[in-house]
MIDREN-357725 format. One line per 10 residues: number of its first residue (from 0); their letters; for each residue x, y, z of N, C-alpha, C. Coordinates in pm, whole numbers, plus 50000, padded with zeros to 5 digits. Atoms other than C-alpha are relative to their C-alpha. Layout:
NUM) A) X/Y/Z/X/Y/Z/X/Y/Z | ... .
% end
This chain:
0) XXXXXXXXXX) 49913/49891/49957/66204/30651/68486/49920/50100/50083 | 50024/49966/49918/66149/30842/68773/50061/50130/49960 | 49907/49920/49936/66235/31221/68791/50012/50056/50120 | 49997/49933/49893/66341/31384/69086/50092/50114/50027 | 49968/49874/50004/66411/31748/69156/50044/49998/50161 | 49990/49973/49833/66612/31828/69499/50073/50158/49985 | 49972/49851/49934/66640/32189/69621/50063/49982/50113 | 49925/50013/49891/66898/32257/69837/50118/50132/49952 | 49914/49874/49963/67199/32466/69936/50181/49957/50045 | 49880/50035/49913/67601/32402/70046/49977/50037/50127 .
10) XXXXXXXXXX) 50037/49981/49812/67502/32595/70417/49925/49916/50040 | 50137/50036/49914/67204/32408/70467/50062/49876/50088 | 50022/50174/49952/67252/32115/70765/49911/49924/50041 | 50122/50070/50028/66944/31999/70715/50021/49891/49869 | 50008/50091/50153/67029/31902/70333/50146/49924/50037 | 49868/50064/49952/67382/31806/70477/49980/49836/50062 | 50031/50050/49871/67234/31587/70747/49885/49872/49916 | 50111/50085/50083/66976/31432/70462/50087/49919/49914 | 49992/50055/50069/67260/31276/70258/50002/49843/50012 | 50015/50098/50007/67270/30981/70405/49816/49851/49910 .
20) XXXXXXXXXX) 50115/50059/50077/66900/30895/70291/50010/50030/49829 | 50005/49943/50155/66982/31053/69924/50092/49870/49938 | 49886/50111/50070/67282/30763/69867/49884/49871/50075 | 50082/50131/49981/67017/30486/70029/49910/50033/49858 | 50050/49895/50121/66789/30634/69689/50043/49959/49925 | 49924/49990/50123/67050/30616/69469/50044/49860/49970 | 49992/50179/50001/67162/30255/69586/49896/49919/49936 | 50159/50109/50013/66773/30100/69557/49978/50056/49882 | 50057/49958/50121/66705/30290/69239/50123/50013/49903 | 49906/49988/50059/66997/30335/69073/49967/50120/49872 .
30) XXXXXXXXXX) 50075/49900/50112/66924/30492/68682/49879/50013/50011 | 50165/49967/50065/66569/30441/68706/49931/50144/50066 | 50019/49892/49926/66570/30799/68923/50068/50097/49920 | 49912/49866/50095/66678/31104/68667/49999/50124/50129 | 49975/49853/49917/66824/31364/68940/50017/50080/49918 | 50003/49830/50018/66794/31749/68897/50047/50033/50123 | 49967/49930/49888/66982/31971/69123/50006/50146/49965 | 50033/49862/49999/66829/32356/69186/50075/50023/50092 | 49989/49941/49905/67011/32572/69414/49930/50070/50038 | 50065/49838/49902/66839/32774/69662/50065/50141/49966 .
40) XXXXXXXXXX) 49939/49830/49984/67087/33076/69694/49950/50092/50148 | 50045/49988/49854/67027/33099/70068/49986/50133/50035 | 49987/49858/49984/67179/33433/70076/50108/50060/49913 | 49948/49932/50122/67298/33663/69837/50153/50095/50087 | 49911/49902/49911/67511/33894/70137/49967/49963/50102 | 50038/50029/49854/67630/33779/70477/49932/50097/50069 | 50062/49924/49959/67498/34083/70598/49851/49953/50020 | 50098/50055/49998/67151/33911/70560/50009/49872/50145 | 49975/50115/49826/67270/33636/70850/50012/50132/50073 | 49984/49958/49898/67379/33884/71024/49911/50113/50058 .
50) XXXXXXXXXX) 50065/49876/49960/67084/34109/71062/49913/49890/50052 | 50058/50113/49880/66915/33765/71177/50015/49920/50104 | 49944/50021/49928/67149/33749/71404/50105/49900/50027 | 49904/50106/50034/67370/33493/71304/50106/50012/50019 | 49892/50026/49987/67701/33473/71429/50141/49903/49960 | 49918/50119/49982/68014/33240/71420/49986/49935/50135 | 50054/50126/49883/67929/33101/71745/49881/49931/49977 | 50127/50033/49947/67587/33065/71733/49998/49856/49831 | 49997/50091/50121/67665/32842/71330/50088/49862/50095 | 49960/50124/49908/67908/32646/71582/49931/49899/50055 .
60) XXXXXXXXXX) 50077/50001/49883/67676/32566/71841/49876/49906/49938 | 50078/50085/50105/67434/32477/71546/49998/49889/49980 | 49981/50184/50079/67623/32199/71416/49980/49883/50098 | 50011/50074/49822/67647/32054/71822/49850/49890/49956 | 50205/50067/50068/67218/31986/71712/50013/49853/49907 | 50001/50097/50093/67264/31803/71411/50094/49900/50029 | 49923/50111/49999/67523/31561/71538/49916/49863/49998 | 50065/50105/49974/67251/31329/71639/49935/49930/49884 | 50023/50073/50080/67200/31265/71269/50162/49924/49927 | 49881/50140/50045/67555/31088/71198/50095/50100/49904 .
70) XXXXXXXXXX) 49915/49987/50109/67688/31304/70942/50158/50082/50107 | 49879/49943/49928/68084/31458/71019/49956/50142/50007 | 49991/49868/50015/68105/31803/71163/50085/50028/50100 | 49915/49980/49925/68391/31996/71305/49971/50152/50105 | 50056/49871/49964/68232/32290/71514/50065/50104/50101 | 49910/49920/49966/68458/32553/71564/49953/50103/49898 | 50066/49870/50055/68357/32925/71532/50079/50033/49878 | 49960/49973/50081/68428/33017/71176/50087/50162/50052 | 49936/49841/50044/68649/33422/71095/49874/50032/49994 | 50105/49903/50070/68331/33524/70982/49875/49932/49998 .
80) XXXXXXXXXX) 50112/50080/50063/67967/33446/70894/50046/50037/49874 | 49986/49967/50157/67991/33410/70483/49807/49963/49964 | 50089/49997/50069/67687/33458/70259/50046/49802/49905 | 49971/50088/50067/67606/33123/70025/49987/50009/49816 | 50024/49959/50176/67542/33260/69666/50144/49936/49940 | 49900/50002/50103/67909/33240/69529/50004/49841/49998 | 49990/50150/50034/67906/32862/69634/49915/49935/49930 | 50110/50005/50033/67588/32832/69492/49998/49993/49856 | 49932/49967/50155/67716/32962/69157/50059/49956/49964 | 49928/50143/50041/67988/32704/69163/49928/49877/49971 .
90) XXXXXXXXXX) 50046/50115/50064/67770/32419/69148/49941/50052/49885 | 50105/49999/50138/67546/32571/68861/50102/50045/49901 | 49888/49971/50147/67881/32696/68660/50058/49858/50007 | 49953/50128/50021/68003/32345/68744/49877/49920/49851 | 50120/50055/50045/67662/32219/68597/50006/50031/49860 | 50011/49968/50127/67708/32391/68288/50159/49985/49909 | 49818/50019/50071/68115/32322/68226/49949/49819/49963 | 49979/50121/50009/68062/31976/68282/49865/49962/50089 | 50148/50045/49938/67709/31840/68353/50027/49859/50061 | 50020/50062/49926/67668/31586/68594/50094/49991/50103 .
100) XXXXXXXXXX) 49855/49974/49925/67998/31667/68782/49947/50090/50150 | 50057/49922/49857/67766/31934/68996/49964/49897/50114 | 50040/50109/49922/67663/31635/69197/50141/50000/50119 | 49934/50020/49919/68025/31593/69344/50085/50152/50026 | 49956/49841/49912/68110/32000/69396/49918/50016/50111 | 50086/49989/49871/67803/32028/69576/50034/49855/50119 | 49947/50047/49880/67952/31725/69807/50085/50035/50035 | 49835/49922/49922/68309/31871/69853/49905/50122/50033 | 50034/49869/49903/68104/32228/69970/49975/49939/50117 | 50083/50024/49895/67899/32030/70182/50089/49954/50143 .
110) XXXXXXXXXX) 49890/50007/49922/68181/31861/70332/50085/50082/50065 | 49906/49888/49965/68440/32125/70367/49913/50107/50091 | 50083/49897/49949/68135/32392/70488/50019/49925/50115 | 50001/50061/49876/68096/32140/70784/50116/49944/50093 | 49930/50064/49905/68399/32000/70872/50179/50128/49968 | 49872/49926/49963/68666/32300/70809/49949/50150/50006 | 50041/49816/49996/68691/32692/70793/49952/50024/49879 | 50053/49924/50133/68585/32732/70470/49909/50081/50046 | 50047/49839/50026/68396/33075/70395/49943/49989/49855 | 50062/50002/50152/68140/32998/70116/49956/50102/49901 .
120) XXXXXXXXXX) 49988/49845/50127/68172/33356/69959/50106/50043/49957 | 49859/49901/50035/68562/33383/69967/50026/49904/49855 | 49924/50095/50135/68677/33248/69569/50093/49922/50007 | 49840/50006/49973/69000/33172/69672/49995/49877/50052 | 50015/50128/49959/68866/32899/69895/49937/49895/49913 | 50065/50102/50093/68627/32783/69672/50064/49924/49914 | 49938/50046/50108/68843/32749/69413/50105/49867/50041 | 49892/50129/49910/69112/32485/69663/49889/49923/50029 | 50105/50128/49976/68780/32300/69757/49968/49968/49846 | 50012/50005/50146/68688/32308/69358/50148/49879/49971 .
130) XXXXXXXXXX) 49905/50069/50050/69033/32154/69311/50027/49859/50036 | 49966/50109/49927/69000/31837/69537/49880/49887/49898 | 50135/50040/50077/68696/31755/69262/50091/49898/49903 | 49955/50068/50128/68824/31483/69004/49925/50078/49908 | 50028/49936/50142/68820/31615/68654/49896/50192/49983 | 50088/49852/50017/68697/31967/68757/50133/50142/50007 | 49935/49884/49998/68863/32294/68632/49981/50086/50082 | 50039/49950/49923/68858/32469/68922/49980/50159/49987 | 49999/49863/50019/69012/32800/68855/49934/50060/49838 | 50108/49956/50123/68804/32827/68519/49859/49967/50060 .
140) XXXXXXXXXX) 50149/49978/49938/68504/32747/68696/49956/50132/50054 | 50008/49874/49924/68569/33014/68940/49994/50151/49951 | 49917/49902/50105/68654/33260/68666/49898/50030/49966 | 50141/50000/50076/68265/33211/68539/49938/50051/50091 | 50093/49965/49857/68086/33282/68888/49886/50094/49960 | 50074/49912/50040/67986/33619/68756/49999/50054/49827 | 50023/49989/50196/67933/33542/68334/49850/50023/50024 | 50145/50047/50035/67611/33585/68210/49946/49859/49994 | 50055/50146/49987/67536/33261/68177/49997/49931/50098 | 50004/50033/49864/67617/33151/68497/49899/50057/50097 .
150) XXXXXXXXXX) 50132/49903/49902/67400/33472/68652/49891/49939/49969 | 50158/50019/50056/67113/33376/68435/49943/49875/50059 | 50035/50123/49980/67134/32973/68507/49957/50019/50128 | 50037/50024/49765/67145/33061/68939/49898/50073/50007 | 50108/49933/49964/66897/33306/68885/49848/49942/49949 | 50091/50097/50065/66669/33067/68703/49953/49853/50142 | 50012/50149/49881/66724/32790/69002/49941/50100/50099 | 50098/49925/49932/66650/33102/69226/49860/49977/50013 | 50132/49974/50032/66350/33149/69091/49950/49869/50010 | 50064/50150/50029/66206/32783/69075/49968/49962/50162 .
160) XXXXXXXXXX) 49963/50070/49850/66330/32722/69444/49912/50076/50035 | 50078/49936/49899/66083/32983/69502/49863/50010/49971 | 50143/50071/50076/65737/32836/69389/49931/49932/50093 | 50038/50086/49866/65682/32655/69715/49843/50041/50017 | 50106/49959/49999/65348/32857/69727/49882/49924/49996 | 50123/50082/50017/65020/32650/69778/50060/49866/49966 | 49969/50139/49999/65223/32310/69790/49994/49952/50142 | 50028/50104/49832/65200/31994/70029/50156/50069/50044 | 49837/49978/49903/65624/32125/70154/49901/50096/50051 | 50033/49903/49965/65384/32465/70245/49912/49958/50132 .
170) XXXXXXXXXX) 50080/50058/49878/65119/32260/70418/50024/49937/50112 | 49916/50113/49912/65366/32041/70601/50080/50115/50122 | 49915/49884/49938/65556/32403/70734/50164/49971/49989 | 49857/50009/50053/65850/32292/70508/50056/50071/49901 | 49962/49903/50099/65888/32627/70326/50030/50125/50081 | 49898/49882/49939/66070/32989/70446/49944/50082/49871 | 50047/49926/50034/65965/33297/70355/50093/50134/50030 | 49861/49939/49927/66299/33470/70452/50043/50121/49905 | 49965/49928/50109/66326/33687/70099/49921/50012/49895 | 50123/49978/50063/65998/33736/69994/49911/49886/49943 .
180) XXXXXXXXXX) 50086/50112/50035/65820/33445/69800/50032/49873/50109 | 50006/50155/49942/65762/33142/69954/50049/49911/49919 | 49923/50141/50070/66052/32863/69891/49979/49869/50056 | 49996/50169/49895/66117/32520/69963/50115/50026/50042 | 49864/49938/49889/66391/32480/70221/50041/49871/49918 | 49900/50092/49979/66672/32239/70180/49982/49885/50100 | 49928/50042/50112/66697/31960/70101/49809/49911/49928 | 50081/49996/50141/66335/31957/69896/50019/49918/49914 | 49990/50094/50123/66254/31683/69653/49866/50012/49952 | 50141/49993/50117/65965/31677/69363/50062/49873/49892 .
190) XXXXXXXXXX) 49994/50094/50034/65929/31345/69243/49901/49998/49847 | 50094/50036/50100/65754/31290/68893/50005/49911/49919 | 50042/50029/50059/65618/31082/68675/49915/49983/49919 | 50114/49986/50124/65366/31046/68360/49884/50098/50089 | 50120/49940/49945/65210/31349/68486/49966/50055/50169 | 50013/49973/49837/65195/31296/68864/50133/50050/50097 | 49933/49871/49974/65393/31558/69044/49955/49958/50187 | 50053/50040/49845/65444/31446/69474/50114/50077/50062 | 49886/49942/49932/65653/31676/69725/50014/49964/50091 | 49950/50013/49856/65857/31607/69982/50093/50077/50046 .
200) XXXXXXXXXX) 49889/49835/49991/65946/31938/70129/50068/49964/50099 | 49918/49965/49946/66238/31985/70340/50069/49869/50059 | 49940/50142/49974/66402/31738/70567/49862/49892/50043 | 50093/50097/50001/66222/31402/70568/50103/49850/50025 | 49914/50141/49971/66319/30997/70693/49977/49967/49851 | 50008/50065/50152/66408/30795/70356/49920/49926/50012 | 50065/50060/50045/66126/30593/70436/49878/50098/49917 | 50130/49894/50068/65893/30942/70295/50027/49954/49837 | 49930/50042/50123/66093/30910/69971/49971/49892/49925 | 49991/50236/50087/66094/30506/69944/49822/50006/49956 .
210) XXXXXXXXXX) 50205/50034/50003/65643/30534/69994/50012/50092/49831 | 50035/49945/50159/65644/30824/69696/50070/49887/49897 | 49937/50071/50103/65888/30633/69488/49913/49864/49914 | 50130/50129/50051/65694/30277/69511/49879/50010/49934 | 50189/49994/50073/65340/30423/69405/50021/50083/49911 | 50012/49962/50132/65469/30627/69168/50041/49927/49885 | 50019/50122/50143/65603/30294/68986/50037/49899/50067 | 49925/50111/49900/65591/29999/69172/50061/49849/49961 | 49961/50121/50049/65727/29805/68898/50169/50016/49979 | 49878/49992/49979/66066/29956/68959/50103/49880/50020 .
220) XXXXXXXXXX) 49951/50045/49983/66331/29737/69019/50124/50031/50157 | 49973/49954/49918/66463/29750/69402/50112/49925/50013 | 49893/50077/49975/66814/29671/69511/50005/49973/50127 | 49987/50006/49789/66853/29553/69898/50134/50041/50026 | 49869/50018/49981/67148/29578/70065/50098/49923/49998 | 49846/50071/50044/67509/29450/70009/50018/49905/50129 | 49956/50014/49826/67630/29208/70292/50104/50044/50035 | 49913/49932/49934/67897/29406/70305/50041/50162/49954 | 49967/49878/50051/68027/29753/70256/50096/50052/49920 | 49953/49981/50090/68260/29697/70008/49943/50040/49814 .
230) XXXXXXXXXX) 50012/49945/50098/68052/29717/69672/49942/50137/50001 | 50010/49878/49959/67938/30031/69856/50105/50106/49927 | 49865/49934/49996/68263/30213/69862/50061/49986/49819 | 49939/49976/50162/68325/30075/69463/49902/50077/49945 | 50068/49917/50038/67987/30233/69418/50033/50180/49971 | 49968/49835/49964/68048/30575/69584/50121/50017/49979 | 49863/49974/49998/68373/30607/69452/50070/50144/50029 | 49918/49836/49950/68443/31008/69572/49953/49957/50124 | 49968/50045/49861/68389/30816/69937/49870/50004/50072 | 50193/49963/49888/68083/30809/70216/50066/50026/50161 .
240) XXXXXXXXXX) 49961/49948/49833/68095/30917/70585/49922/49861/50037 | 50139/50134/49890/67973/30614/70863/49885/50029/50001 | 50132/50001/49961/67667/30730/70899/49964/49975/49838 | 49998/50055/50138/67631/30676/70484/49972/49864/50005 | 49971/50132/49983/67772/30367/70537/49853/49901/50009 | 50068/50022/49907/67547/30276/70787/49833/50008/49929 | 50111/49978/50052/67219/30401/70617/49978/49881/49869 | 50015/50058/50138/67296/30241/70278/50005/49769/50055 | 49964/50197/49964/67366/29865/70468/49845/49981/50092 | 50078/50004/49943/67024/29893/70679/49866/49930/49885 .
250) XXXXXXXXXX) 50125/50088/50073/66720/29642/70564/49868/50096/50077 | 50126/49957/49965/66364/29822/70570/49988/50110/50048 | 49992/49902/49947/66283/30053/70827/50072/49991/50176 | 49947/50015/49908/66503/29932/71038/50125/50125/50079 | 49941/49885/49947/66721/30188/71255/50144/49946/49957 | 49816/49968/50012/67122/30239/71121/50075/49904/50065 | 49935/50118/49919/67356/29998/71327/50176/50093/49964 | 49895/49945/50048/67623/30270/71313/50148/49937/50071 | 49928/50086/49942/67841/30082/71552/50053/49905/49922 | 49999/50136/50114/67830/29729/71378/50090/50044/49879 .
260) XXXXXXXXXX) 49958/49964/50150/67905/29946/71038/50153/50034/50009 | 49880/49995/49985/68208/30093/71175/50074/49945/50014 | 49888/50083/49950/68337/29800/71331/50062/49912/49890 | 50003/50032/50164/68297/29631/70929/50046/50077/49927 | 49935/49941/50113/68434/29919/70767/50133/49971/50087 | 49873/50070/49971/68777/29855/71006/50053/49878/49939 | 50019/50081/50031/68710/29541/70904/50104/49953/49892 | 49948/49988/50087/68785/29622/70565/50139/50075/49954 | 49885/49934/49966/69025/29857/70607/50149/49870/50013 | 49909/50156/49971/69240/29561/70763/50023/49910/49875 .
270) XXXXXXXXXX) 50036/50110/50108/69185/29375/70472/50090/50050/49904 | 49938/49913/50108/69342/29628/70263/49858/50031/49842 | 50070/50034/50122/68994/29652/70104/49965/50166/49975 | 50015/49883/50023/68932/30016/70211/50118/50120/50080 | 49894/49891/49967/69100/30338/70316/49931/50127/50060 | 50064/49892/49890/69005/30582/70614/50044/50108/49978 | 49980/49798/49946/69010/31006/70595/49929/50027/50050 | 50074/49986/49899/68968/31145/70870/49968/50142/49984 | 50070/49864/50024/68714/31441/70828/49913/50023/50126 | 50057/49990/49894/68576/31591/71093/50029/49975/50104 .
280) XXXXXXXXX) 49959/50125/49919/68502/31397/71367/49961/49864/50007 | 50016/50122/50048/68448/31109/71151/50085/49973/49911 | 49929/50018/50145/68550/31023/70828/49941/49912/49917 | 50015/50025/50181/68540/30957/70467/50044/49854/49964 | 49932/50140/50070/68591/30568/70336/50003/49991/49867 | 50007/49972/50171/68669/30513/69999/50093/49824/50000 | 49929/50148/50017/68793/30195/69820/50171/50039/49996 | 49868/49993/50038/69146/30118/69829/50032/49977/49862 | 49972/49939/50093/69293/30196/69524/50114/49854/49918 .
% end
């Protein structure tokens, strides 16, 4: 058993932009990888973007960048810049209603942050993205945001996310210093085993990941890929974007074949094996039902 710690954020599209290597991970390792998920807490008050000048255009304009890693994004100037704390607080009150469930809030933020208007400080939204969650109480989640226990748990992940100090993410110039201590940025992983403790700060290719993983036990058990993208889709059953797809069907270090993947998830589709939403300016596959 492997653990692994990932720091990250709903704003970040860096950690957005990294999930496709996090579900290749999860495929090849399956249980033998015990995830942890810290939030950052990017920012406590939009006012903080906006004294660094951060706009709704200029977050638009942003996402334009990251297209060239595959994931969906719909980039149209938000109402507002929003701060990320309150979403932040949803996954860790998720985390504590119902443990292991934070895994798929923090993908509906990530989603929704990128491909609609959501406003990751207004409740109101949160709480309608909260609701698209299987088996998650939304408006009792939302209700907790500001309990003690909730403050204490985000302020505990706070604090952790901000330890980056004298590590290889520091040496690499994969840590921010944006609110005093030195953190790790999004999307941050700390891999351990019996003892040995390896970082891989910020964004990184899944082959950084696959090298720590192997030498920290290389008697693991590795899965290859599917020849097709159906036990995918029964896998990921809350859905994957093409570029997912695409990552999780790739042998070695071979480059994506996002084309090919798409033309195979139609494929299936046709078949009646899967079922297209269209997010963004991609979309979500999921098994047919």
């Amino acid at each position: 058993m492997i653990d692994v710690t990932l720091y990250t954020d709903p704003a970040c599209p860096w950690a957005y932009s990294e999930r496709p290597a996090l579900r290749v991970l999860q495929w090849r390792y399956g249980a033998q990888l015990r995830w942890r998920l810290v939030v950052i807490g990017l920012t406590e008050d939009a006012s903080q973007y906006e004294a660094r000048g951060y706009t709704p255009l200029r977050g638009a304009l942003g996402q334009l960048a990251f297209r060239r890693y595959g994931m969906p994004f719909a980039p149209a100037p938000k109402e507002r810049v929003s701060a990320t704390a309150r979403a932040c607080r949803a996954v860790v009150a998720t985390r504590l209603a119902a443990p292991g469930s934070e895994w798929a809030v923090l993908d509906a933020l990530q989603l929704a942050n990128f491909t609609t208007a959501l406003l990751l400080d207004d409740d109101e939204q949160l709480e309608a993205v909260l609701g698209t969650v299987a088996g998650i109480d939304a408006v009792r989640i939302v209700s907790t945001l500001d309990s003690p226990e909730v403050t204490g748990a985000y302020e505990r992940d706070r604090a952790q996310a901000r330890t980056a100090a004298g590590s290889a993410a520091e040496l690499q110039g994969k840590t921010a210093g944006t609110d005093g201590k030195v953190r790790f940025t999004a999307p941050s992983m700390i891999f351990e085993r019996g003892g040995t403790r390896l970082v891989a700060g910020g964004f990184q290719p899944v082959e950084a990941y696959d090298v720590l993983v192997a030498n920290l036990d290389p008697t693991l058990e590795r899965r290859p890929p599917p020849e097709n993208a159906a036990p995918l889709l029964a896998c990921f059953a809350g859905g994957l974007t093409t570029q997912e797809v695409a990552a999780l069907m790739t042998s070695g270090n071979d480059a994506p074949d996002r084309g090919a993947t798409e033309a195979a998830l139609l494929e299936l589709m046709a078949a009646g094996e899967a079922v297209r939403d269209a997010i963004g300016d991609d979309a979500l596959w999921k098994p047919a039902r």
